[in-house]
C-alpha positions in Angstrom: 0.0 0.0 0.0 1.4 3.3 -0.9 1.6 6.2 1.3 0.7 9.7 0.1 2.9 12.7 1.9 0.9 15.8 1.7 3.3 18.9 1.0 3.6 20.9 4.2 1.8 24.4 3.9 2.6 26.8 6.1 -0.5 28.6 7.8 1.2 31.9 9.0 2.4 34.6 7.4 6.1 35.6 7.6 7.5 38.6 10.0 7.3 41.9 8.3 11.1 42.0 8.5 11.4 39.4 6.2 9.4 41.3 3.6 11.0 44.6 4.3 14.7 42.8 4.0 13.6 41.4 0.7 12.4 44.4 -0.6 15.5 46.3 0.9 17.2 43.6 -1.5 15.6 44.5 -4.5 16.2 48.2 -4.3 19.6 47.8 -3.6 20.2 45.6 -6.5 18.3 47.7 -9.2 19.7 50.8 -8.0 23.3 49.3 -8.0 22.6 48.2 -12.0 21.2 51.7 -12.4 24.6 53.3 -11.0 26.8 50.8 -12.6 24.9 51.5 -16.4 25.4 55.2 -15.8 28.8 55.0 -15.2 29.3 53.0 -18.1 27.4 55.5 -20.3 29.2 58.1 -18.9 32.7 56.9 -19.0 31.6 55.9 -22.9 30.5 59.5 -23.6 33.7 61.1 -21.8 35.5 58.9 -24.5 33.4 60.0 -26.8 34.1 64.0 -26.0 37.6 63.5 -25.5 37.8 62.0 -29.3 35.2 65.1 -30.5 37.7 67.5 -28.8 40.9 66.0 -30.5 39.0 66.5 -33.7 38.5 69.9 -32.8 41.9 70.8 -32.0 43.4 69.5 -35.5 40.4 72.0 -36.7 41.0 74.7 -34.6 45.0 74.7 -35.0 44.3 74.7 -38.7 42.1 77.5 -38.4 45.7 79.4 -36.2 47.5 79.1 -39.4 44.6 80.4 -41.8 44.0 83.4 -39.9 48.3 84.0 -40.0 48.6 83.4 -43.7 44.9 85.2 -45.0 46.1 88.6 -42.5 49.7 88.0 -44.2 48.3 88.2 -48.0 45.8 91.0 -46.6 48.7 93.1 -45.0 50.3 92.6 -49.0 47.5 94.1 -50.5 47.5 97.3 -48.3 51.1 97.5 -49.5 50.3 96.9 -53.3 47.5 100.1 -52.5 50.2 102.0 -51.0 52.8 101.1 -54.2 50.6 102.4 -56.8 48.8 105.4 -54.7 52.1 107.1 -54.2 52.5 106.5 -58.0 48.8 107.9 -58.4 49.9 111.2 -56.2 53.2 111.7 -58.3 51.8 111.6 -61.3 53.8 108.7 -62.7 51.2 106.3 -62.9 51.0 105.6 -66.5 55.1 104.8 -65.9 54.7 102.1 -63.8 51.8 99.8 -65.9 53.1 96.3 -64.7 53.5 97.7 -61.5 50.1 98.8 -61.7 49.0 95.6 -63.3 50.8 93.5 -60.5 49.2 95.6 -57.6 45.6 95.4 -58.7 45.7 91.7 -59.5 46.8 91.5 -55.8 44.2 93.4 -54.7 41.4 92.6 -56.8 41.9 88.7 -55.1 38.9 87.5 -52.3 41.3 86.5 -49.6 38.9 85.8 -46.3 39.5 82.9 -44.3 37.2 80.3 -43.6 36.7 78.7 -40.6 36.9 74.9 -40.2 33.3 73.9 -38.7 32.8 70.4 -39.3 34.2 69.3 -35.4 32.6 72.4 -33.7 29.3 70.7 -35.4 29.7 67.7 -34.2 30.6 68.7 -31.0 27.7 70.6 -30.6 25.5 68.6 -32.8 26.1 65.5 -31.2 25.4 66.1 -27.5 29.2 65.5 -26.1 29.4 69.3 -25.2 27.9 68.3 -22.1 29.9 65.8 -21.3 33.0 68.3 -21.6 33.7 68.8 -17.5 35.4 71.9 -18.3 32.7 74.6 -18.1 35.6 77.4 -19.6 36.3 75.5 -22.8 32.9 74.8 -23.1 31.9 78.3 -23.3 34.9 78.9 -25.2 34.2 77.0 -27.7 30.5 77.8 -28.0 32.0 81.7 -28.0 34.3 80.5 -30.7 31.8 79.0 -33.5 29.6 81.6 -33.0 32.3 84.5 -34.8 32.1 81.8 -37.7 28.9 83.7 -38.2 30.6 86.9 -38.5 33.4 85.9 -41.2 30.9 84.9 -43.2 29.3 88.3 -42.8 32.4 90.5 -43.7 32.4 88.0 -46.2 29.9 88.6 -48.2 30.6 92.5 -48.2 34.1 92.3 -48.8 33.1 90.0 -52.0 29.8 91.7 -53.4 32.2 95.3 -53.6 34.8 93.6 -55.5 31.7 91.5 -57.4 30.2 95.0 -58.6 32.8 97.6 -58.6 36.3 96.1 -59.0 35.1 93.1 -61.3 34.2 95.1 -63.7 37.2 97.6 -63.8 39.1 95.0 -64.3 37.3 93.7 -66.9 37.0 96.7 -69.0 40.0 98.0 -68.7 43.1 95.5 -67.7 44.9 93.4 -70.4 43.0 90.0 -69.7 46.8 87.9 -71.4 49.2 90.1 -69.3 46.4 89.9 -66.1 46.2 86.2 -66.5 50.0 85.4 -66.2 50.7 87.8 -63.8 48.1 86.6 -61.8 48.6 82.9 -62.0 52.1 82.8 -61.2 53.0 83.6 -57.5 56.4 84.7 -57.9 55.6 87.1 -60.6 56.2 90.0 -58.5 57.7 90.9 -55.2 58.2 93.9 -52.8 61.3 95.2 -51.8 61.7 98.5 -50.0 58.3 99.7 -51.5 59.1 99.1 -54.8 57.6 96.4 -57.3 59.6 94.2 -58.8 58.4 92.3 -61.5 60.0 88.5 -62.1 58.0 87.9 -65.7 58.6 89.7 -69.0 56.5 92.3 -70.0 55.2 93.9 -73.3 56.7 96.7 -74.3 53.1 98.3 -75.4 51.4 96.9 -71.8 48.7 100.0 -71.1 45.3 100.0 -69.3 42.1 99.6 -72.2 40.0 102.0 -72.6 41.9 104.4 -70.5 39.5 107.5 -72.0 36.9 106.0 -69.7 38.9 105.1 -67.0 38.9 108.2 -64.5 41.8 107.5 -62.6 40.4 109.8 -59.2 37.3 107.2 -59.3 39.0 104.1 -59.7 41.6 105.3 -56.5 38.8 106.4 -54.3 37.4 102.8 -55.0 40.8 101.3 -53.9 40.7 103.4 -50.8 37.2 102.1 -50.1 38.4 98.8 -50.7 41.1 98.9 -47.7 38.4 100.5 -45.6 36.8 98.0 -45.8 39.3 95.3 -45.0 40.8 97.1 -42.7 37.5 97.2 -41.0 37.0 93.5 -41.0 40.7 92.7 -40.0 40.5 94.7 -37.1 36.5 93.6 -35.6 36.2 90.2 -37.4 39.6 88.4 -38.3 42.0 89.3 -35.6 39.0 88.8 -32.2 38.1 85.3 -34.0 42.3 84.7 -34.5 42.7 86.1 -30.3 39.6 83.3 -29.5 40.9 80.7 -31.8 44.4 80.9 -29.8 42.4 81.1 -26.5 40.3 78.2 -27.4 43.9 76.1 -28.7 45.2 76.6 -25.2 42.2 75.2 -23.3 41.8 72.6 -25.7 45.4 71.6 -25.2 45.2 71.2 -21.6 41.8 69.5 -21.6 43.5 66.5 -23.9 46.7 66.9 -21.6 45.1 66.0 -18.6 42.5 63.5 -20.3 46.3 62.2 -21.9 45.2 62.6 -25.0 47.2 64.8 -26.9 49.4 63.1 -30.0 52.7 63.8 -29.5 53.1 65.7 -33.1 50.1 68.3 -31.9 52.4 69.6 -28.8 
């Protein structure tokens, strides 16, 4: 004969201690995975901010050396100006027609630089800005893509003037076979104690077209507009973004310093 054993079932309830340690338990364990996912996610987007911030420093240190060169070729213009204004003032203008040539070519070029924007994007774009622990560079850098706004600006007016007023002087009134050599080659022509010297051959009949309808007070006055102008975005657009661009390089360089992160060939 077989013997059934009933299962025992308990008939009272357990202490409320038991219930409270249990659920103690549970809170502790889900707030535990909580903490240890967040520090994962944020030791993953520090990671992630450090690499956005490298990026930006290769952009931003390329940007330093635009700014040098573009105030550089800017500074050469003002000088070209100068060269051939003197001339204008002594009369001996229609002397001097590769030297006038040479200068207007220079000036005549749309030399503005342009700031790199594809990290300071995707910095900002991306959501790692936050997770930058430096609240100085992050201002700094939010200070410095907001003057991209402004080149853009000084821009536009530097190049519409020379679209409607220079374009077509040079146009109607500039050899286009001498312009085009002289203008192409980089050592065509070089400065030396304020005087132009020219390194290519010129024709022996070189002369400005249509000079009858060129009035030489008008197309000086246009010139001197012209360096007012630049002059006016050197001073309030290039050189603040080139004084934030070196401000922003030396946060960025400590950031990646301390995070050891900076390549040995970016020092």
């Amino acid at each position: 004969m077989e013997v059934h054993h009933h299962p025992h079932i308990p008939t009272h309830a357990k202490p409320w201690k038991e219930y409270v340690l249990e659920g103690l338990m549970i809170f502790v364990a889900v707030t535990l995975g909580y903490g240890a996912e967040n520090i994962r996610e944020h030791y993953v987007e520090t990671k992630k901010a450090i690499v956005s911030a490298k990026n930006l420093y290769v952009d931003v240190l390329a940007d330093s050396a635009t700014y040098h060169k573009s105030l550089k070729n800017r500074a050469l213009q003002d000088s070209c100006y100068e060269i051939v204004n003197d001339l204008y003032k002594k009369k001996e203008i229609n002397k001097e027609m590769a030297t006038l040539y040479a200068a207007h070519c220079q000036i005549a070029r749309r030399m503005l630089p342009i700031m790199n924007t594809l990290a300071l994007d995707e910095v900002k774009n991306s959501g790692t800005l936050k997770y930058i622990e430096d609240e100085k560079l992050k201002v700094e850098i939010q200070r410095y893509a907001s003057m991209g706004g402004g080149l853009k600006l000084r821009e536009q007016r530097e190049f519409n003037f020379i679209d409607k007023v220079i374009d077509p002087i040079t146009i109607n009134n500039f050899d286009y076979e001498f312009f085009g050599r002289i203008s192409s080659d980089n050592k065509s022509f070089k400065i030396i104690n304020g005087k132009m010297i020219i390194n290519i051959p010129v024709p022996s009949n070189l002369k400005i077209i249509n000079e009858d309808q060129l009035k030489w007070q008008y197309y000086f006055s246009v010139l001197g507009m012209l360096k007012t102008i630049r002059e006016s975005t050197n001073k309030s657009y290039i050189i603040e973004t080139q004084e934030q661009c070196h401000k922003l390089l030396s946060l960025l360089r400590n950031y990646l310093i301390e995070h050891d992160a900076l390549e040995n060939n970016n020092h």
